[in-house]
C-alpha positions in Angstrom: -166.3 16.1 -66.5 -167.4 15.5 -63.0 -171.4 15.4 -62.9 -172.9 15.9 -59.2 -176.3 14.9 -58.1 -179.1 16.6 -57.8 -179.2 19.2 -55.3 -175.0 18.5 -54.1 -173.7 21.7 -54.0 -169.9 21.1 -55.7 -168.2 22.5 -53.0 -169.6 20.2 -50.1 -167.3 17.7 -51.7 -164.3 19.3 -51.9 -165.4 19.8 -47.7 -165.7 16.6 -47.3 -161.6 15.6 -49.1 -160.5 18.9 -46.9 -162.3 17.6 -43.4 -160.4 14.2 -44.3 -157.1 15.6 -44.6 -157.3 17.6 -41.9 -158.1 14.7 -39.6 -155.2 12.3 -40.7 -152.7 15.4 -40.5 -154.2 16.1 -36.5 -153.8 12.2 -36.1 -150.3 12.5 -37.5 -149.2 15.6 -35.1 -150.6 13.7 -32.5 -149.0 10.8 -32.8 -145.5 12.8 -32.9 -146.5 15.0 -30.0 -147.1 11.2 -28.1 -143.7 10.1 -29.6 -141.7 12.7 -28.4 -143.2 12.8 -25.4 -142.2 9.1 -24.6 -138.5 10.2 -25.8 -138.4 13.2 -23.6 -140.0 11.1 -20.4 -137.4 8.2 -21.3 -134.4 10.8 -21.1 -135.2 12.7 -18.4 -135.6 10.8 -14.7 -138.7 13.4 -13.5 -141.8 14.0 -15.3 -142.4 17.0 -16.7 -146.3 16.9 -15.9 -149.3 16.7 -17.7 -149.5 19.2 -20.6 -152.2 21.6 -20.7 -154.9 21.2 -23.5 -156.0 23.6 -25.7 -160.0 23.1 -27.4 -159.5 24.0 -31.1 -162.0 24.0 -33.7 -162.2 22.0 -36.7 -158.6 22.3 -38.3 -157.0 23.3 -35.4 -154.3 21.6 -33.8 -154.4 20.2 -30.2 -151.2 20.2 -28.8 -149.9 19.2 -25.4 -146.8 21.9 -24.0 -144.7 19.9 -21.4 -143.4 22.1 -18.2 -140.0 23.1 -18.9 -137.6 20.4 -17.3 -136.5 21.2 -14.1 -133.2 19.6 -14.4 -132.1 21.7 -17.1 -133.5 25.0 -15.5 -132.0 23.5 -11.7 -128.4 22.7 -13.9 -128.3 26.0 -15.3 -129.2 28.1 -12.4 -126.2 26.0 -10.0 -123.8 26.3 -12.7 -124.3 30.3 -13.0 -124.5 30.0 -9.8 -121.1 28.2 -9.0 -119.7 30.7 -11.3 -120.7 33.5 -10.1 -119.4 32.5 -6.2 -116.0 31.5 -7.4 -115.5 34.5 -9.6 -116.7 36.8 -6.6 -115.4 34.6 -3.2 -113.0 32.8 -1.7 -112.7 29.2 -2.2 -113.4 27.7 1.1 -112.5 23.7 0.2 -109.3 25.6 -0.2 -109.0 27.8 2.9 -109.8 24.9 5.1 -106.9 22.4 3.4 -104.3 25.2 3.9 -105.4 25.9 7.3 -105.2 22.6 7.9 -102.5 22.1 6.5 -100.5 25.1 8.2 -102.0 24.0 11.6 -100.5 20.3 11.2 -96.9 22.1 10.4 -97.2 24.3 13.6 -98.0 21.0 15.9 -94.8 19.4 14.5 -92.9 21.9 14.8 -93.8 22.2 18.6 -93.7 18.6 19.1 -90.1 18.9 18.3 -89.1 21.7 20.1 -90.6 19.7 23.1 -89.1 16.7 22.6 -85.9 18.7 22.3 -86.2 20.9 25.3 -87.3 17.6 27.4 -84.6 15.8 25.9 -82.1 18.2 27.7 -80.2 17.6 30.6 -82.6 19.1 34.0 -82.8 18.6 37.7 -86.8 19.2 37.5 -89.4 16.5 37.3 -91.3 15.7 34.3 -94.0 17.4 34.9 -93.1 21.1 36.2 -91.0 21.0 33.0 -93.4 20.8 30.8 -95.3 23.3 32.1 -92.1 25.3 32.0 -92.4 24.8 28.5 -95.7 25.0 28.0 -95.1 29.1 29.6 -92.2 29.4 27.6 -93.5 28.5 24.2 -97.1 28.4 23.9 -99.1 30.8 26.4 -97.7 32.2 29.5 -101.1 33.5 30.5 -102.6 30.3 29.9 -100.1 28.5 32.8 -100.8 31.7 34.8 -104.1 31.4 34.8 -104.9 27.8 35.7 -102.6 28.1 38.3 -104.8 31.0 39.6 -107.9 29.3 39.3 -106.2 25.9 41.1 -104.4 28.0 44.0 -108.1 29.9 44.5 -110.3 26.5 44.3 -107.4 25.5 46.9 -107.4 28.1 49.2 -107.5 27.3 52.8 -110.7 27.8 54.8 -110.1 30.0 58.2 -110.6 28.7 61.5 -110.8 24.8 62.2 -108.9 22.5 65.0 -105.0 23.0 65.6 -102.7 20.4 65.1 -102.0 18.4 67.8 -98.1 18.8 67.5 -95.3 20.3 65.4 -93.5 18.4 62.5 -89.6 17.3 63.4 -86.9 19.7 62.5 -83.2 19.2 62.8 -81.1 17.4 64.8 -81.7 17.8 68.7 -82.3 20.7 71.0 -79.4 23.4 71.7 -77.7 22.7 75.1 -77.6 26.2 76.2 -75.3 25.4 79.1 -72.5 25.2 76.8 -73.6 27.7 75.0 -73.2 31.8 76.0 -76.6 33.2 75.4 -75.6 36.1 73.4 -74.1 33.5 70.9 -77.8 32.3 70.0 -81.3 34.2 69.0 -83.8 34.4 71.3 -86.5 31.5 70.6 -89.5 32.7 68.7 -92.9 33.5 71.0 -95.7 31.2 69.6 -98.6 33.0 68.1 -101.0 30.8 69.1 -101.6 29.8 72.7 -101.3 27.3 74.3 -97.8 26.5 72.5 -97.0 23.0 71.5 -93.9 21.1 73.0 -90.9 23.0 70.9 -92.9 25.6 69.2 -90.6 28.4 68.4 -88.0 26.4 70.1 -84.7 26.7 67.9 -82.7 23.1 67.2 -79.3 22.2 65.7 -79.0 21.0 62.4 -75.9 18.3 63.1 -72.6 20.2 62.9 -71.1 22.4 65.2 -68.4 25.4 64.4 -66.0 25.4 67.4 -68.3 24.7 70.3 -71.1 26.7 69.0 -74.0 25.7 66.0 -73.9 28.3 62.9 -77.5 26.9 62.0 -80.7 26.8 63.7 -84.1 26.0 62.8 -87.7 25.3 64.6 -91.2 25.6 63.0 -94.4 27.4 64.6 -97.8 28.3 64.2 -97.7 31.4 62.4 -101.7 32.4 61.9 -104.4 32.2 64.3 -106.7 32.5 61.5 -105.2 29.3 59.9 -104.2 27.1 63.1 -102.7 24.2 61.0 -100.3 26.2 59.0 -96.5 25.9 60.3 -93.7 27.9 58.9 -90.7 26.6 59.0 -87.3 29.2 59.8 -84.1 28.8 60.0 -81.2 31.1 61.4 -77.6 31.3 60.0 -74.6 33.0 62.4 -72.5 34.7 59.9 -69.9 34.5 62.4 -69.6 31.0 61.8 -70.5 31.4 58.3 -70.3 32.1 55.3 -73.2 32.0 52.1 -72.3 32.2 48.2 -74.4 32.0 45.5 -74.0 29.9 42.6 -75.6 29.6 39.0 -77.6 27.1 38.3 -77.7 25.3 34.6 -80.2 27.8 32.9 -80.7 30.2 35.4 -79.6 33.2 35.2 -79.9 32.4 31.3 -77.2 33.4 29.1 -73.3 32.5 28.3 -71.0 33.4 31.6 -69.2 31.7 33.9 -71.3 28.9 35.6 -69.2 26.9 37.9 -70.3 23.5 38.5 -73.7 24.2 39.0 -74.1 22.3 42.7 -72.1 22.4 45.9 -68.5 22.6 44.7 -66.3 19.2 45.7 -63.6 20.9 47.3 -66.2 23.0 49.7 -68.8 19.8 51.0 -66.6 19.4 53.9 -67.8 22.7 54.8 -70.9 22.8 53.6 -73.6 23.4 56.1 -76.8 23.9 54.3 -77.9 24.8 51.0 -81.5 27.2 50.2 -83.4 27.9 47.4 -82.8 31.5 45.5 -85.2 33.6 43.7 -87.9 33.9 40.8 -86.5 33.0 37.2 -84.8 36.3 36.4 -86.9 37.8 33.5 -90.3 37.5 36.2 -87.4 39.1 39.2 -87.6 42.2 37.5 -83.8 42.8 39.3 -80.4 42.0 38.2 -78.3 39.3 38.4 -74.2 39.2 39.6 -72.1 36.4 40.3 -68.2 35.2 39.6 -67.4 38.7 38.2 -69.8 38.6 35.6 -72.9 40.9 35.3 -75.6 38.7 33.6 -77.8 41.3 34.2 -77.9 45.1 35.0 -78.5 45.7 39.0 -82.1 48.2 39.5 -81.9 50.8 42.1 -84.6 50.4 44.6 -84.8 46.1 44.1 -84.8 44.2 46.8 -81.0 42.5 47.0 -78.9 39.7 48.8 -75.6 40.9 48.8 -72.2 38.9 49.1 -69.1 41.1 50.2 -65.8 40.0 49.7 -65.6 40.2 53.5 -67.9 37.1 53.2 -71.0 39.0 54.8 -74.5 39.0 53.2 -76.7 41.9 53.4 -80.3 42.4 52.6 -81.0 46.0 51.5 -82.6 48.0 48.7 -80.2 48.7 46.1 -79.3 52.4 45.0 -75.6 51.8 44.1 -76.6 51.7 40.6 -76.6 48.9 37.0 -72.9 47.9 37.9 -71.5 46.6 41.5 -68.9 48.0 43.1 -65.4 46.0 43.4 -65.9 44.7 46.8 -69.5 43.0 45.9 -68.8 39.5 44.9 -72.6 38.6 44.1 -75.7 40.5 43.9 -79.1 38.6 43.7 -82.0 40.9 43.2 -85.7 40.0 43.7 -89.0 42.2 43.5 -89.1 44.7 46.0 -88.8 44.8 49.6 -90.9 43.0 51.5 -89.8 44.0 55.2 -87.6 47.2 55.7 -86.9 49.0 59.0 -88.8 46.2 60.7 -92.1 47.1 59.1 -93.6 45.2 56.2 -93.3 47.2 52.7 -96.7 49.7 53.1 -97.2 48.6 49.1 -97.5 44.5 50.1 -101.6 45.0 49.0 -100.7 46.3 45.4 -100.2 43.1 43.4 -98.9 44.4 40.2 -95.3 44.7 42.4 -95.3 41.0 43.7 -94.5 39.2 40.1 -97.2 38.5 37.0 -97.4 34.9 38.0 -99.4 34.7 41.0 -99.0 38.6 42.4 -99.5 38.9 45.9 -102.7 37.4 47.5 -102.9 34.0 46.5 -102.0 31.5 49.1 -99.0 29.4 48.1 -95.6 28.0 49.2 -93.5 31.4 49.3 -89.9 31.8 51.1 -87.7 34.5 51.8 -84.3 35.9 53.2 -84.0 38.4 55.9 -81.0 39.7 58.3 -81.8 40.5 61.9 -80.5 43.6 64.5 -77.6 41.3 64.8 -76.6 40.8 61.0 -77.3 37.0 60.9 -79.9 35.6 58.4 -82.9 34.1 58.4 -84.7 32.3 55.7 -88.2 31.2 56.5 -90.6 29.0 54.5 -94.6 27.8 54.7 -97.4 26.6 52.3 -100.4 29.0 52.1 -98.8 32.1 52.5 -99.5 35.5 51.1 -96.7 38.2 50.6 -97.7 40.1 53.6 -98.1 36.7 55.8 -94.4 35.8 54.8 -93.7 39.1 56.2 -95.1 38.9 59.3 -93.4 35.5 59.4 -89.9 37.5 59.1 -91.2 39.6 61.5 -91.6 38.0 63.9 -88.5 35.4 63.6 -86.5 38.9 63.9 -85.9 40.0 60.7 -85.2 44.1 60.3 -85.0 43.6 56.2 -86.0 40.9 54.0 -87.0 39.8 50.7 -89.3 37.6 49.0 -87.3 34.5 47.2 -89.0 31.9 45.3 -92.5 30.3 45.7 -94.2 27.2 44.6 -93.4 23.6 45.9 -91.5 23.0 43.2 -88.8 25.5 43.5 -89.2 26.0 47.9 -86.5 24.5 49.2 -84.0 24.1 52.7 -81.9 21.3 53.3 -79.5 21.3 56.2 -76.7 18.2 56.4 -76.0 16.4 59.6 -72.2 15.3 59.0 -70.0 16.7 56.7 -69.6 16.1 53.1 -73.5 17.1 52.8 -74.0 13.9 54.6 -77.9 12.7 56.1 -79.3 15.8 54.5 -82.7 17.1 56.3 -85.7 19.4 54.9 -86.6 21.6 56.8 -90.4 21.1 56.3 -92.0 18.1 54.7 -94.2 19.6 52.1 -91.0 20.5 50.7 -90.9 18.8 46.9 -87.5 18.2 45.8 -84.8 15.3 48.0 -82.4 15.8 50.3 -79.4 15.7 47.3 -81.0 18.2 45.4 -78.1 20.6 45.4 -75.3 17.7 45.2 -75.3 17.5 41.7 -76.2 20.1 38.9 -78.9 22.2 39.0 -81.1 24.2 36.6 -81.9 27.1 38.9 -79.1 29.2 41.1 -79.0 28.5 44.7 -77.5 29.6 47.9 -75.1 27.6 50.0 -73.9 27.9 53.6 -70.2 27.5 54.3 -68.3 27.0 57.6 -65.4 29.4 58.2 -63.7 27.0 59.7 -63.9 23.0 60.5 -66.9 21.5 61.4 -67.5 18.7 64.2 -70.8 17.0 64.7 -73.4 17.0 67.7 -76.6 15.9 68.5 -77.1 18.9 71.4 
């Protein structure tokens, strides 16, 4: 039997075994709480932050409660939300690769269609045939509309000094005493005075049909506004000769009967001249007809060079309908009239009628075919001309009719030969692009050439 002092109380000592327990089992948690701390701190790479401590009294437990780790919370939050944008949008790693991807397949598959079109036989320089492709294949408003924006940053200013004198044209001046004057035009009044020596005055090109030239041409001043421009014109006697078209290697496109593409061999002892034709034929917005095949459907109301079997060419709006008659061997139609009963065409100021490449108003190389009172031809040419300033140009070189042909420096072009057999070949204006040759071997655009009706002999007037 347990005997306690005098005055202990029995319970105080069973207080003081419980107090003792309670102490070492606190010590004990705590220790724990410190261990697992350390593991926690070890296994994660941020701290969690000081605990927060709560007082107890005797027999209670301090404990410390750690933050909740923010890798774990940050870890489940991305992977939800991960999950949830893939389950609920597109996967844009993947929409990038495949458009990428699809973008990589379209550049090679234009880089061979280039290399394949450039690898084809041409007549055009490098560089105005790749834009031609570049219209053709990837954006013909793109091509369009740089050229615009050149042509306008271009664009002549008015006024200024006059040239001081006229380029050389042709071959020597006409000697009209050998010459009856209703044989010849009259020369073409200068626009500008005081004329220049020759201005307006019209010169031989080198050969002679019987005693009398069948082609003329001289260059004036055709603006006052713009006193440095010269136009260049020349004038062709059908009398003396004859003009035929012929196809060119891609133009008019399609499969028919081509020819040789150039001056034909057995008709260069003849040959006189050759001239540049008109637009490509999807921008002529015409038809096309040439050795008895209809590569495209004549329009009523087009402006049209016509070839009769009579060998005559006409200018004239056409209104005898999609298929020529039998005595029509070629019909070359381009945009509207430009000059008809003498009087420019009163719709020269709407541009929507004058082609989508560069319409009507911007100032480039433009050319064009009209027939005078007389029924002889005239083709004229110039750099910074509108529609309705290539009109006046006909005009007043004596044109009745006429049409717009082609435009540009690359495509401009009038080459007259001094001896036969398209021998010392002269442009007639120097800011014409292509050589003297061009149309002595194959071409990719049709062209017109000017035949003698009969043998030719050569002068120098």
């Amino acid at each position: 039997m347990t005997t306690y002092g005098r005055g202990q109380d029995p319970g105080d000592s069973f207080d003081a075994v419980g107090t003792d327990d309670a102490r070492r089992r606190q010590l004990e948690l705590e220790r724990e709480e410190r261990r697992r701390e350390r593991e926690r701190r070890r296994a994660t790479s941020a701290s969690t932050g000081p605990g927060r401590q709560r007082s107890q009294s005797v027999g209670q437990q301090v404990k410390t409660r750690p933050l909740p780790r923010p890798e774990r919370v940050e870890s489940r939050g991305g992977q939800g939300s991960r999950r949830r944008r893939q389950g609920s949008g597109p996967n844009w790693r993947l929409v990038r690769r495949v458009a990428l991807g699809f973008l990589a397949l379209i550049l090679v598959l234009e880089g061979v269609s280039y290399v394949r079109f450039m690898s084809q036989p041409s007549s055009v320089p490098f560089g105005p045939r790749t834009v031609e492709w570049v219209r053709a294949n990837i954006s013909s408003w793109l091509v369009d509309q740089v050229e615009l924006e050149y042509y306008s940053w271009n664009a002549p200013a008015k006024g200024g000094p006059t040239i001081k004198t006229l380029p050389a044209v042709g071959m020597g001046t006409v000697n009209l005493s050998q010459v009856a004057a209703s044989q010849l035009p009259p020369s073409i009044t200068p626009v500008i005075q005081p004329a220049l020596p020759g201005e307006g005055v019209w010169r031989t090109t080198g050969l002679n049909v019987g005693s009398t030239p069948p082609v003329l041409v001289t260059t004036f001043r055709s603006d006052p506004n713009y006193p440095r421009m010269v136009a260049g014109v020349a004038w062709i006697d059908q009398r003396k000769a004859r003009v035929i078209l012929i196809p060119g290697r891609y133009e008019p496109p399609g499969s028919g009967p081509r020819g040789p593409m150039q001056v034909p061999f057995d008709l260069r002892s003849q040959l006189l001249a050759t001239f540049n034709s008109g637009f490509r034929l999807e921008d002529s917005r015409g038809g096309f007809y040439a050795n008895g095949h209809l590569w495209a459907p004549l329009v009523n109301g087009m402006a049209t060079a016509v070839g009769y079997s009579n060998g005559l060419v006409n200018i004239i709006p056409w209104q005898g309908g999609a298929t020529p008659p039998v005595n029509v061997v070629f019909a070359r139609q381009n945009l509207p009239m430009i000059v008809n009963e003498g009087k420019p065409n009163p719709n020269l100021n709407d541009s929507a009628q004058w082609g989508t490449t560069l319409g009507n108003a911007i100032r480039v190389w433009r050319s064009g075919l009209g027939i005078d009172k007389n029924g002889n031809l005239i083709y004229a040419a110039a750099d910074q001309q509108t529609v309705g300033s290539l009109a006046q140009i006909l005009i007043h070189a004596g044109a009745v009719r006429a049409m717009e042909t082609d435009i540009n420096y690359q495509w401009v072009s009038f080459i007259s030969y001094a001896t036969a057999n398209g021998g010392v070949p002269s442009k007639l204006l120097g800011g014409i692009d292509h050589g003297g040759t061009r149309y002595l071997s194959p071409d990719d655009r049709d062209f017109f050439a000017v035949i003698a009706r009969a043998s030719v002999t050569q002068t120098h007037g």
